[in-house]
C-alpha positions as CSV (number, residue, x, y, z in Angstrom):
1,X,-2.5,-2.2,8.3
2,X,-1.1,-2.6,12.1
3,X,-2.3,-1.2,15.3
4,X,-1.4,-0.4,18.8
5,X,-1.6,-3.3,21.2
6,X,-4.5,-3.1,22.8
7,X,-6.4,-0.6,20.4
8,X,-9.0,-2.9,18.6
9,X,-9.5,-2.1,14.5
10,X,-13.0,-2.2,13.0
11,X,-13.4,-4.4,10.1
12,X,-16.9,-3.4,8.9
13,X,-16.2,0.1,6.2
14,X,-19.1,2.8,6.0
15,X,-19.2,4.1,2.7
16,X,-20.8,7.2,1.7
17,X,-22.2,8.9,-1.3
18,X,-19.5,9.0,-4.2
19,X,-18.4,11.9,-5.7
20,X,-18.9,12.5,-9.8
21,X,-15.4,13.0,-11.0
22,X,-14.9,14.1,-14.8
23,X,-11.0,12.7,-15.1
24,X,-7.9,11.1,-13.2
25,X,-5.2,13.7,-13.0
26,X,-7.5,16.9,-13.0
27,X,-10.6,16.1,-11.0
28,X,-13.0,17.8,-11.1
29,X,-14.3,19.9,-7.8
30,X,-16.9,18.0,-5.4
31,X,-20.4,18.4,-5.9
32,X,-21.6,22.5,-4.5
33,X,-23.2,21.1,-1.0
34,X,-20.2,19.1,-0.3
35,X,-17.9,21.5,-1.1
36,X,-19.4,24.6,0.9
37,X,-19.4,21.9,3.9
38,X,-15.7,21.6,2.9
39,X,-14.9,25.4,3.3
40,X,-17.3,26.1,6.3
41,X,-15.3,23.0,8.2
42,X,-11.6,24.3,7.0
43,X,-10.9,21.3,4.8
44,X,-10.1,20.3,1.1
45,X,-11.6,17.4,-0.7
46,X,-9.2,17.6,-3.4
47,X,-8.8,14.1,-4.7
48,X,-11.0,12.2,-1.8
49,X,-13.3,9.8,-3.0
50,X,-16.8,8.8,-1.4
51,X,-15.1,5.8,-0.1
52,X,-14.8,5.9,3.5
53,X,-12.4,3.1,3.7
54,X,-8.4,2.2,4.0
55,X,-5.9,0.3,2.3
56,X,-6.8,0.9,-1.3
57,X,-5.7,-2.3,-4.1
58,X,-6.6,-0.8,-7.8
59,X,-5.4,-2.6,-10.8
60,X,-6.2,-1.8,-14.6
61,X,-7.4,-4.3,-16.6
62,X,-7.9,-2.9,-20.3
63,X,-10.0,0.0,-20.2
64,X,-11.4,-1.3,-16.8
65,X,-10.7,-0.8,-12.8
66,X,-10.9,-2.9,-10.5
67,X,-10.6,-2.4,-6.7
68,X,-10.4,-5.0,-3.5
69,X,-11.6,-3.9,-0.6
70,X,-12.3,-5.3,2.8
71,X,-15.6,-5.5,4.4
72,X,-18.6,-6.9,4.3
73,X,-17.8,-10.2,6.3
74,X,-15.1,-10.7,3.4
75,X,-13.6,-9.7,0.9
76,X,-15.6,-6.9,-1.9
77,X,-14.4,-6.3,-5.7
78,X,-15.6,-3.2,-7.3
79,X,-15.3,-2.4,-11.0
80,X,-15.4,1.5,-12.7
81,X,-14.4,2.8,-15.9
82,X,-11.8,5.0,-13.5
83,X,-10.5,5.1,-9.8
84,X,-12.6,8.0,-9.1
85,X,-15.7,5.9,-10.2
86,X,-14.8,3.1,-7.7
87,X,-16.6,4.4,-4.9
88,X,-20.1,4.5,-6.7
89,X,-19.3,0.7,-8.2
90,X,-21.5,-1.7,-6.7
91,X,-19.3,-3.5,-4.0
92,X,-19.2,-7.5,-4.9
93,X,-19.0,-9.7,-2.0
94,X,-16.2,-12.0,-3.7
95,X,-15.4,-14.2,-0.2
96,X,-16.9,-14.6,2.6
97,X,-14.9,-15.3,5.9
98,X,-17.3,-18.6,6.8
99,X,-14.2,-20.2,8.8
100,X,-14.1,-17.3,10.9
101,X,-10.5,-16.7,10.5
102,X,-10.5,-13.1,12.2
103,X,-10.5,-10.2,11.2
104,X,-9.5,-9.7,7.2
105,X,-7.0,-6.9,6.5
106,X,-6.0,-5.3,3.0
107,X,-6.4,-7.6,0.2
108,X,-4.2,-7.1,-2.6
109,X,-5.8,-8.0,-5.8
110,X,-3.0,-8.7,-9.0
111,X,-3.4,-10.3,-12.1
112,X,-1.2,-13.5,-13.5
113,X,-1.2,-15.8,-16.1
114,X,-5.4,-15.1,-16.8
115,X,-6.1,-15.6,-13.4
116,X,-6.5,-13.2,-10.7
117,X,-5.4,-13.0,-7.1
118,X,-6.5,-11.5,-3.3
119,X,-3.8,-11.6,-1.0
120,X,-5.1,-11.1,2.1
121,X,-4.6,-10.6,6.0
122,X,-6.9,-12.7,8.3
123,X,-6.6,-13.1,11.9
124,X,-6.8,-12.3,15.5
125,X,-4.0,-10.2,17.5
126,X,-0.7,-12.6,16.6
127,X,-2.9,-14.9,14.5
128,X,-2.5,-12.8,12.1
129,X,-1.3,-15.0,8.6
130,X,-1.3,-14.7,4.8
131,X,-3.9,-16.0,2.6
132,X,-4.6,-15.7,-1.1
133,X,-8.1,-16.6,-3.1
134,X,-8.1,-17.1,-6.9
135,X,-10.3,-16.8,-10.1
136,X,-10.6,-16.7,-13.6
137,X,-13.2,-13.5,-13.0
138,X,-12.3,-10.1,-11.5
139,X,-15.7,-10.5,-9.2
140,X,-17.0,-13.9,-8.8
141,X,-15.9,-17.6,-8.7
142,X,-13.3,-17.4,-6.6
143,X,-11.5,-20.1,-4.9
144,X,-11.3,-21.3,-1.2
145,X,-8.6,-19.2,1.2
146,X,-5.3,-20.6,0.9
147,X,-2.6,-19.9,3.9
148,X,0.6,-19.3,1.8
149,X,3.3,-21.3,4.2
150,X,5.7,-17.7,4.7
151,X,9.0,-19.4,6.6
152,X,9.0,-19.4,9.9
153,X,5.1,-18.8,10.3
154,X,5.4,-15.3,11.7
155,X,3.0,-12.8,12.5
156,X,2.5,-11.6,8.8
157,X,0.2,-8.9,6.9
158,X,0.0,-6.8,4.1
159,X,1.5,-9.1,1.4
160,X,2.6,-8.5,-1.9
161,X,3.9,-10.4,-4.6
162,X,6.4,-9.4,-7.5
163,X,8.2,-10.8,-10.8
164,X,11.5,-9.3,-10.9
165,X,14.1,-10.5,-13.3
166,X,12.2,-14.2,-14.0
167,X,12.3,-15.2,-10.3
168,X,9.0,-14.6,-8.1
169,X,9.0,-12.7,-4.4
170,X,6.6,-12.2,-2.3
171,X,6.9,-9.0,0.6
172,X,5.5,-8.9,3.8
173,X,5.7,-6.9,6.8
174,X,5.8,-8.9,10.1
175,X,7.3,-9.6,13.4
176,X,10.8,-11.3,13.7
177,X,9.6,-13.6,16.7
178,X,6.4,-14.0,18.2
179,X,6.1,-10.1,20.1
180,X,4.7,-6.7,19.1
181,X,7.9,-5.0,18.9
182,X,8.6,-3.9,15.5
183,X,7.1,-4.7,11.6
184,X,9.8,-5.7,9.3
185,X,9.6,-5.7,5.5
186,X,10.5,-9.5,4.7
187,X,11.1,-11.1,1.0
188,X,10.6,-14.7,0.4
189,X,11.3,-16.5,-3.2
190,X,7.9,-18.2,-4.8
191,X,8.1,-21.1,-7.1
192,X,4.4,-20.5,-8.3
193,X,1.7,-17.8,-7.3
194,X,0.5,-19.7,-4.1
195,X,3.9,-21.3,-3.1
196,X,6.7,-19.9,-0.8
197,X,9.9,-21.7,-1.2
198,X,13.4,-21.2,1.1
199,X,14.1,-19.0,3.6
200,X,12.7,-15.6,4.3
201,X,15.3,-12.5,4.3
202,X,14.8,-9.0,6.1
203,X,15.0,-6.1,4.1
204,X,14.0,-3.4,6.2
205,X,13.7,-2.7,9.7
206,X,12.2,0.7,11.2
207,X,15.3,2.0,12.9
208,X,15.8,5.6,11.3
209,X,15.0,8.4,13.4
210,X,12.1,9.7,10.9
211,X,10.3,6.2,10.9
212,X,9.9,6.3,14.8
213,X,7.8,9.1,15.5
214,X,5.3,6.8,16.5
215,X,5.9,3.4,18.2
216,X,4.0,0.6,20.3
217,X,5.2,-0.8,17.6
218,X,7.4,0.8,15.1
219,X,6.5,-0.1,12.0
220,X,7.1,-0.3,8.3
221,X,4.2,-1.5,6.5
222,X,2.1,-2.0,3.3
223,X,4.8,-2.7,0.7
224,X,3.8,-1.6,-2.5
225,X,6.1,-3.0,-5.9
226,X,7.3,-0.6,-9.2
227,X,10.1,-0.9,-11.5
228,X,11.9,2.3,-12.5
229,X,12.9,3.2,-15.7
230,X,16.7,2.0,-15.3
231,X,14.8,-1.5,-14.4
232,X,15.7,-1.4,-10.9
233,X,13.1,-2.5,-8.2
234,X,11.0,0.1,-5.8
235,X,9.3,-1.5,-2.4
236,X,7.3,2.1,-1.4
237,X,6.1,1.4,2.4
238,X,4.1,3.2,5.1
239,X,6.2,4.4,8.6
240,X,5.1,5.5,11.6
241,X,1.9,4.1,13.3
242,X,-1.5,4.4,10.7
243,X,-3.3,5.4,14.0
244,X,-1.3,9.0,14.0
245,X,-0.6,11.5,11.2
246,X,2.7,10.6,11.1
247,X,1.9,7.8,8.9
248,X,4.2,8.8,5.3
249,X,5.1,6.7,2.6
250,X,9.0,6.2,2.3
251,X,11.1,3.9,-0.6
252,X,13.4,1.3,-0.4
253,X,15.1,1.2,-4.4
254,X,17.4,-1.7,-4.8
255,X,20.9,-1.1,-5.6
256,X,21.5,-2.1,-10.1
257,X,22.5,-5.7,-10.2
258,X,21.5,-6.3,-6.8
259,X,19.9,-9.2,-4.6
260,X,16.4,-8.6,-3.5
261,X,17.1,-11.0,-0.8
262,X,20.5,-9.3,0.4
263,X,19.1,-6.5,2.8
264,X,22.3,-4.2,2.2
265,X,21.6,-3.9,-1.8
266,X,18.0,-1.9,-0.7
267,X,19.0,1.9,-0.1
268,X,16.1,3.7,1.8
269,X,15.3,7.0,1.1
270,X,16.2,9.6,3.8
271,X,12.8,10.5,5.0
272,X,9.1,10.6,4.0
273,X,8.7,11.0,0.3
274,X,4.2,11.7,1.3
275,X,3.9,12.6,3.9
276,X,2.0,15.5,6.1
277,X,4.5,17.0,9.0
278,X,7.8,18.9,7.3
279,X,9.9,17.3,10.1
280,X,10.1,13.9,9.1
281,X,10.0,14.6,5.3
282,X,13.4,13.9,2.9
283,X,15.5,17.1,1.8
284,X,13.8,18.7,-0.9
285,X,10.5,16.2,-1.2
286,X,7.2,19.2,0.6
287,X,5.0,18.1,3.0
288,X,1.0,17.6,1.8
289,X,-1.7,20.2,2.0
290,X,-4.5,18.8,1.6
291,X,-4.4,15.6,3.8
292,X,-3.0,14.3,7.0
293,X,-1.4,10.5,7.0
294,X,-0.9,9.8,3.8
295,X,0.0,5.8,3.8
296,X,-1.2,2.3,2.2
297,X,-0.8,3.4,-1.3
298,X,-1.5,1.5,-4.9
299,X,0.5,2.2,-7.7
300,X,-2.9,1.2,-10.1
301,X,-0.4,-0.6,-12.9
302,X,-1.7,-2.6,-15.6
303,X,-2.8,-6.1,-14.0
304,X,-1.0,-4.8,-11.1
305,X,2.4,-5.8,-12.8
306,X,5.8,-4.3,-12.3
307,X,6.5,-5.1,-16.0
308,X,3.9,-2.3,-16.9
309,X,5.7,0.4,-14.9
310,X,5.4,4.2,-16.3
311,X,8.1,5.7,-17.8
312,X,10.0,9.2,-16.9
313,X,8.4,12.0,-17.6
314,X,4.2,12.1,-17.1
315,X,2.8,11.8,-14.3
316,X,0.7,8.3,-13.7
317,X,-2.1,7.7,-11.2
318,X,-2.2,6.1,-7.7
319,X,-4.2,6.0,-5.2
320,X,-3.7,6.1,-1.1
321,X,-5.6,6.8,2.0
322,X,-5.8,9.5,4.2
323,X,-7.6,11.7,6.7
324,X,-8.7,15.2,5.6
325,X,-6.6,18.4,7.1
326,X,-8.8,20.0,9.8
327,X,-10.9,16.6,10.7
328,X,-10.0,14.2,13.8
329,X,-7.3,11.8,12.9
330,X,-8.9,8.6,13.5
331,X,-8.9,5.2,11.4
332,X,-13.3,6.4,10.9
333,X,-12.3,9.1,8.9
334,X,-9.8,8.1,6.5
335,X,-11.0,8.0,2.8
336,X,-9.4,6.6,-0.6
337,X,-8.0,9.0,-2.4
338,X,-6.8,9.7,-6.1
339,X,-3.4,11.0,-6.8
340,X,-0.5,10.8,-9.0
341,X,3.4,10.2,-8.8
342,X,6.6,11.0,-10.8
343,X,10.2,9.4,-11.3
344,X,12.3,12.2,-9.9
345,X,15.9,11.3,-11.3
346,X,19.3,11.6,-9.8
347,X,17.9,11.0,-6.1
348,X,20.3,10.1,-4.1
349,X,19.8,7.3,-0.7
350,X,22.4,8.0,2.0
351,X,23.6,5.8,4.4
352,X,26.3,5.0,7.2
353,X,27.9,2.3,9.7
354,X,26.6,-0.4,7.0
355,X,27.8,-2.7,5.1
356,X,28.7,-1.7,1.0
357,X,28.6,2.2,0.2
358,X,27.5,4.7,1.7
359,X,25.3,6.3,-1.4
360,X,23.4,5.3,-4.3
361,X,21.9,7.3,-6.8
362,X,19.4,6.8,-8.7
363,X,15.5,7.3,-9.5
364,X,13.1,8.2,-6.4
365,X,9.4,9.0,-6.4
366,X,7.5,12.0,-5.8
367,X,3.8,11.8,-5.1
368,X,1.2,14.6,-5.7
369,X,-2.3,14.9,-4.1
């Protein structure tokens, strides 16, 4: 998650008392004291957690959750029979930062081939790199940090990786030369889990009018990977600066048949698809209620694996973080959230003065608190 230049970002996550939660798409309403709290104050807790934290990674292994969080010095696994019972999970300190590499940002915890994997941020101001940690077990044994060598050794956080037609990616979002200007989404090919190979290739840049609300820098952010039911590849991404409310979640969907590496086969959608102000929000797709900032999201598949990717129709969980409508926005005060999404079909991307058409239709996303 970035920041402002010169606004420091806490590492350290309070948690609070977790809410009981009965099930995922219908929870249940917060406990009596909380919830006449919520009403005196003006605000909802639909959906919020007791985890005061950002940047939520959930996977689903079996009948099991399992979350990655920073804090603690490190790096902290939790485990729950559901996302809502994450936050009352004993947090697992799974690595500790002993080298002193900075300050660790959003771990992203996948599984592959039996093992499983926490990509991580860790750094200081334009220090900021990639690392990954491994291990057989969701919570303990895991390996020393290894810096993954991304090309040119940019500024890089909030990586991701991906399987997409036999080849593996990884995404990042980072700087194109050595200032705070602007955070690109960049794609780089991996010839194993830990191993960048080749060039890295832009495939989005924050220039629309709806993205750059907020700047100092402008940003896109927190790629998140899915795989719609046509088999075309989703990279869902935070805009707009995670210290304001503008922070939305938007979608890049690349074009059937096309290059992940060839920045003109992604189509963007045309505006926020979660989001909190009506103004920056895509045609048809409603502001949120309930929250303010809506960003970092987790798509909670099956080992974290595009290949397990809902189908049309239901509605399937995910989880984000967010600041509660009629509380300060500040980073303190956001929470993880449960929520759910839905393909929405025959969603068309717009775009103009580019290279190849102009439109592309297709599947998009809509998200619900």
């Amino acid at each position: 998650m970035s920041f402002p230049s010169g606004i420091g970002r806490k590492t350290a996550r309070r948690l609070t008392a977790a809410l009981s939660v009965a099930a995922l798409l219908f929870p249940a309403q917060p406990a009596a004291a909380e919830q006449a709290a919520a009403h005196e104050c003006g605000f909802s807790t639909l959906g919020r957690t007791g985890l005061r934290a950002a940047d939520p990674s959930v996977i689903r292994v079996g009948g099991t959750y399992i979350a990655a969080q920073a804090g603690g010095g490190g790096i902290q696994v939790r485990q729950a029979s559901s996302p809502d019972g994450l936050a009352a999970a004993p947090a697992r300190l799974v690595w500790r930062d002993a080298a002193n590499l900075g300050s660790v940002w959003a771990p992203e915890i996948v599984r592959d081939g039996g093992r499983y994997y926490i990509y991580f941020t860790a750094g200081n101001d334009s220090a900021h790199r990639m690392y990954a940690i491994s291990s057989t077990s969701p919570d303990t044994g895991y390996t020393a940090a290894v810096k993954l060598a991304l090309p040119g050794d940019r500024w890089a956080i909030d990586g991701v990786p991906v399987t997409f037609n036999g080849q593996r990616y990884f995404i990042w979002s980072g700087w194109e030369c050595t200032d705070n200007v602007e955070q690109n989404l960049y794609i780089a090919r991996m010839s194993d889990p830990l191993t960048p190979v080749g060039a890295r290739y832009v495939i989005s840049q924050p220039r629309e009018p709806w993205e750059r609300v907020v700047g100092n820098p402008f940003i896109n952010e927190a790629p998140e990977v899915i795989k719609d039911p046509n088999g075309q590849l989703h990279v869902t991404y935070s805009a707009n600066g995670s210290w304001s409310e503008q922070y939305c979640l938007a979608d890049l969907r690349l074009r059937a048949g096309g290059d992940p590496t060839y920045v003109w086969d992604w189509y963007k959608s045309n505006g926020c698809l979660f989001g909190s102000n009506r103004a920056t929000m895509m045609t048809g797709w409603d502001p949120t209620l309930y929250v303010n900032g809506p960003g970092h999201h987790t798509f909670v598949l099956l080992d974290g694996d595009i290949a397990t990717s809902p189908p049309a129709g239901p509605k399937f969980p995910m989880m984000y973080h967010a600041v509660a409508k009629g509380t300060p926005y500040h980073w303190d005060n956001r929470y993880w959230y449960t929520g759910t999404f839905v393909w929405w079909g025959n969603t068309t991307y717009r775009r103009a003065n580019v290279p190849g058409p102009t439109s592309d239709t297709g599947w998009g996303l809509k998200f619900f608190e």
